[in-house]
Structures are given as structure tokens and as C-alpha cells.
N, C-alpha and C positions, 0 to 999 in steps of 0.2 A: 358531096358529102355534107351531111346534116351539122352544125356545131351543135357541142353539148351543151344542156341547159344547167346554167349558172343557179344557185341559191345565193345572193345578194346576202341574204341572214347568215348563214355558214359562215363560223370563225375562221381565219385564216390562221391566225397562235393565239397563243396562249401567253397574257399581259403577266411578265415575272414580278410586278407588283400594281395591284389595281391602286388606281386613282380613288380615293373617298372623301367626297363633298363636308364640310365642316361649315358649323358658324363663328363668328367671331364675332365678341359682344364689342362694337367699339361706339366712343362716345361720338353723338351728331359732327362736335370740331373733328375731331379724329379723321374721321370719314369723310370731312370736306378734305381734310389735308393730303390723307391719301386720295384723294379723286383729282389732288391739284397737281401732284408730285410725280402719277401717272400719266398725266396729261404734260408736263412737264416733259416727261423723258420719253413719249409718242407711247405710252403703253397702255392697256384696258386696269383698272384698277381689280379685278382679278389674278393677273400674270404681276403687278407689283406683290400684291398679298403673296402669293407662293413663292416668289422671290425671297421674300424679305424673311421669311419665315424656315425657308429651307438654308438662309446665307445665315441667318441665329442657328439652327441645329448645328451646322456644320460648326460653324465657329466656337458652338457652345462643346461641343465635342473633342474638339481639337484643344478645348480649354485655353481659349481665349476670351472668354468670357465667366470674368467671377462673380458669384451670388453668394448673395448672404440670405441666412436662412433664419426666421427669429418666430418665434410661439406667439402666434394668436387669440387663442383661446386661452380667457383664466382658470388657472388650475394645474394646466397642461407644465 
């Protein structure tokens, strides 16, 4: 009996939230620091960045993290 032929391409599900590639403007020191910090901890300084970023939502959510908010523009 023959096996059926596979599409390799065919989704197998359907991702309940896609993944979307972002930039983040950071300064030259910044970006050394995180490349130190991930190497540090055996990580790729991409999995730091998402890290760090989704442990600020969460905690900015949970309100543990206060911001102050103040007018930058004259006039406003």
C-alpha cells in the first residue's frame, strides 16, 4: 500500500495569536548591554528582548509598575 503524499506547506492549526516582528530603537550602549546580559544568562539577545518586554506588560498590568505621565508639547 502506497503512503499518502504529505504537503510539507499545509498548516497543521491555526496560531491563537501570531507572532509580529517589531523594532526597537535602542541606543549603541543599550544594545551592547543587552548582548552582554544575554550572553550572561546563555540566551540569544532576541529571547532577552521578549522576555523583558512581555515581564514589563505583565507587571505593568498587574500594576506594579507606576508611571507618571506629564505634557510635552507647549500649549498642550
Amino acid at each position: 500500500m502506497a503512503k499518502p503524499k504529505l504537503n510539507v506547506f499545509t498548516k497543521t492549526e491555526e496560531p491563537e495569536d501570531k507572532v509580529k516582528a517589531v523594532g526597537v530603537g535602542l541606543k549603541d550602549s543599550e544594545w551592547q548591554r543587552l548582548a552582554a546580559i544575554a550572553k550572561e544568562l546563555g540566551m540569544k539577545r532576541h529571547e532577552l528582548a521578549c522576555w523583558a518586554l512581555r515581564d514589563f506588560m505583565r507587571r505593568f498590568e498587574a500594576g506594579e509598575i507606576q508611571t507618571k505621565t506629564q505634557k510635552t508639547l507647549p500649549g498642550l
